[in-house]
Every structure is written in structure tokens, then in C-alpha cells.
N, C-alpha and C positions, 0 to 999 in steps of 0.2 A: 300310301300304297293301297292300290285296291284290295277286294278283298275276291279268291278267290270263288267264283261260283260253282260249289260241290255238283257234277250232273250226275244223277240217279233215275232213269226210265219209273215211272209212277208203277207201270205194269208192259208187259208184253202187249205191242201192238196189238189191238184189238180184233185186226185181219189177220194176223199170227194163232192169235187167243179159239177164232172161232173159225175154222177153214172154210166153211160155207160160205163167208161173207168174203176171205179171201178169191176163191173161186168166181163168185161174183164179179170182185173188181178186176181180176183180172181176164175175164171176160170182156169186160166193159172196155177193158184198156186196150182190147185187140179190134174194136170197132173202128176207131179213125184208123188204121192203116190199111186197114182188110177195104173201108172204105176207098182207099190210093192219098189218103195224107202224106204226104213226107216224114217220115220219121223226123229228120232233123227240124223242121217244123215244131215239129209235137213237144221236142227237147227243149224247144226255144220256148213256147209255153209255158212249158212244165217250169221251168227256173223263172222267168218273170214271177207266172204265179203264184212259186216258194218264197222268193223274194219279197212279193208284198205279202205275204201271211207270218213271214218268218221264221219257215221250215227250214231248219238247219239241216235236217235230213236229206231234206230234198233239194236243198241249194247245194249241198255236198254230192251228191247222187248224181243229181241227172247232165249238169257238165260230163261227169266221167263217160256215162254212154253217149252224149252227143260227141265227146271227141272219140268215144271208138265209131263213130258211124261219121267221120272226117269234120267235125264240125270245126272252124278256127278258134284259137282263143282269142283274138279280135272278136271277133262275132258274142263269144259266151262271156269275157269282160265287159263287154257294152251294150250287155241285153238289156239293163234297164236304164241306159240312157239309148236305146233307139230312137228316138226322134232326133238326136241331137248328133246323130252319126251315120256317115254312108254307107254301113256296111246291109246293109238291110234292103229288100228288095220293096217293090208297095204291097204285093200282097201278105209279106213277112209283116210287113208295119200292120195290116188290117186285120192279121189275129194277133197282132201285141197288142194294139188299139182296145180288138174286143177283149184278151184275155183280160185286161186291165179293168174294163167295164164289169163284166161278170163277175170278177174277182172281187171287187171292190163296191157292193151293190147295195149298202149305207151311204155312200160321200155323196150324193146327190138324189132330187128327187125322180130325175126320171134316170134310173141307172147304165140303164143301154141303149145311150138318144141315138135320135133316127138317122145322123149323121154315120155312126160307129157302123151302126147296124148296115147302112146303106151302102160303104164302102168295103165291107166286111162283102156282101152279095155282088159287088162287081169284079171281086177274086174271086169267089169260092160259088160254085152252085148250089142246089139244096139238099146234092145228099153229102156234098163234101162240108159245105155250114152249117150243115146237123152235127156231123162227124166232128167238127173242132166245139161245137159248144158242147157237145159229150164229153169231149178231151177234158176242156179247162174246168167242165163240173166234177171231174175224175180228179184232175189234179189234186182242186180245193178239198174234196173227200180227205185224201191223203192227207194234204197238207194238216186237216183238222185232226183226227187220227194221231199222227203224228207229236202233235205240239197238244194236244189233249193228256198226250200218256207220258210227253217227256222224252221221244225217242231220240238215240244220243248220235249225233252227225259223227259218222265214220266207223261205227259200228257193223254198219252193213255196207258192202261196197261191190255194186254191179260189175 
């Protein structure tokens, strides 16, 4: 029998702890839409790149608001297998692509090859491909945050 894993938060998120830095992120987090992002975009981000860090918080969390903003559960079950599903559009695929690169910016030596990046700028312009690498470095913040302090999935619920 396994053995149950006790979760205990380390301390109060750390954006919780210090308002100011609060404020900040969610400043930060109002620039890809203010930009014309898709919210439901942003959601679809947001969970791939909980998923690869392992932010329970945020694998818990951001579903919820992408299905208050119509998102399907087809779509949000098979966000990290998009490549291997048709529910995704190509520009959907071209910040999964990137958020995955960004995300993940150890597994290789050139982290964001010019392929990602290049199909990334035939969706997105430069202030809307500013706007989503802002998003996915916002996310990662969080995600870090998060799984730093221990924060407990379902504790908070958008």
C-alpha cells in the first residue's frame, strides 16, 4: 500500500506574502489580453506549462477558468498531447510548440530553435509574440512560486 503524501504549503505564496509582487504579476498578466490574446489561448498555455513543471495548482486552476470562458474538455484533456490530436488549430499548435520550448529551456542546446520560433511568427505578429512569450514567462513564474512553497491544488479555486 502506498504511503499517503502529507501536503503542508512550506509558507503562503510568496505573491500572497508580499502584495507588491503580487500587483506586479498581475499586471503582467493583464498584458497578452489587453494585447487582443485570446484568453482561451492564454488557458491553453497556462496548463501545458503547469503540466510540464508540475504545478498542481495550476493544472487544478486554469481548466476551471478556461471552461468558464467555453473552453471544451476535449481540448483541455488533450492539451499535452496536441500534436497528436485535431482539436487544435495551427496557430493553437505554434504557442504550444513555443510554450513548450520556453518552458522547458534545459532539454536542449539551443532551446527555442528557429523552426519554433519561426512558425510561432507566422501566427502571431510582434506585439501579439511579445504578448504570448510574456504569458508563458508569467505562467513559469507562477508555476515556480507555487511548487517552491508547496501550494496545495484546490485550495484556491478561480
Amino acid at each position: 500500500m502506498q504511503e499517503k503524501l502529507a501536503m503542508q504549503e512550506r509558507m503562503g505564496n510568496p505573491a500572497l506574502v508580499l502584495p507588491e509582487a503580487m500587483q506586479a504579476l498581475t499586471a503582467l498578466s493583464k498584458v497578452p489580453t489587453e494585447t487582443g490574446l485570446s484568453p482561451k489561448l492564454l488557458e491553453l498555455v497556462n496548463l501545458r506549462a503547469s503540466q510540464i513543471n508540475g504545478c498542481s495548482v495550476c493544472i487544478d486552476g486554469h481548466p476551471r477558468i478556461a471552461k468558464k470562458l467555453g473552453e471544451t474538455d476535449e481540448r483541455l484533456f488533450a492539451v499535452s498531447a496536441w500534436r497528436d490530436t485535431p482539436y487544435f488549430s495551427e496557430a493553437e499548435r505554434a504557442a504550444l510548440a513555443l510554450t513548450e520550448a520556453v518552458t522547458r529551456t534545459s532539454d536542449r542546446a539551443d532551446p527555442v530553435p528557429d523552426e519554433i520560433w519561426d512558425e510561432a511568427t507566422r501566427h502571431y505578429d510582434g506585439r501579439s509574440l511579445a504578448a504570448l512569450v510574456i504569458a508563458i514567462a508569467n505562467i513559469n513564474v507562477w508555476n515556480r512560486l507555487n511548487i517552491a512553497t508547496r501550494q496545495i491544488a484546490g485550495a484556491w479555486k478561480p
